[in-house]
N, C-alpha and C positions, 0 to 999 in steps of 0.2 A: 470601497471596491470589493466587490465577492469573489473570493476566490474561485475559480472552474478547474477543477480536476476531470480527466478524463475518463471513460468510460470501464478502466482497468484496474481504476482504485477500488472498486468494487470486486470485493472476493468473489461473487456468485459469475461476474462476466470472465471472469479466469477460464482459459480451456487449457492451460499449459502450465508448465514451470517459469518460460518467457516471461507468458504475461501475468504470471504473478512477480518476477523478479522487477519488471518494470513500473507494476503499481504500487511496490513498496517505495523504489527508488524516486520516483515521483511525488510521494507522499515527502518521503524523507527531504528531498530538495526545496519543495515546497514550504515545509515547516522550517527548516535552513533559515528560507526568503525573509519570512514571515519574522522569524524571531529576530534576524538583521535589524531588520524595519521597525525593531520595537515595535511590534503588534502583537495580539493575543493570538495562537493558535487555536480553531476550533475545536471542538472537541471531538465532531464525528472523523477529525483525522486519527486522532489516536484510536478511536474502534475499528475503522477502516482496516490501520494499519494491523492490530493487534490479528484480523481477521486474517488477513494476507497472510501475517507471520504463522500463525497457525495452520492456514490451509500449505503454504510453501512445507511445513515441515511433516505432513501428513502425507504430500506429493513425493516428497524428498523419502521419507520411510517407506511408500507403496512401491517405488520404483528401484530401492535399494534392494529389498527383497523377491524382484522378480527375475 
């Protein structure tokens, strides 16, 4: 079964803080699932994520200092 993540996992469709907190959360839950189930997680989850985590803390610093 292939996993489908939605369209928010993707750093670039981010327009918010929202939907970057929701496409980390999603990734995270997902990988949760996954590891349950003894399955491998893929890997473009972990760049996804890393992507997010990074764009969240670039959002998070622009807007601390305005």
């Amino acid at each position: 079964m292939k996993t489908k993540l939605s369209p928010y996992t993707i750093a670039s469709n981010c327009t918010d803080l929202t939907d970057i907190r929701d496409g980390i959360n999603e990734i995270q839950d997902e990988m949760k699932r996954l590891v349950s189930e003894g399955k491998n997680v893929p890997s473009f989850f972990y760049s996804r994520l890393s992507k997010l985590q990074t764009k969240r803390k670039k959002y998070e610093q622009k807007t601390r200092f305005t």
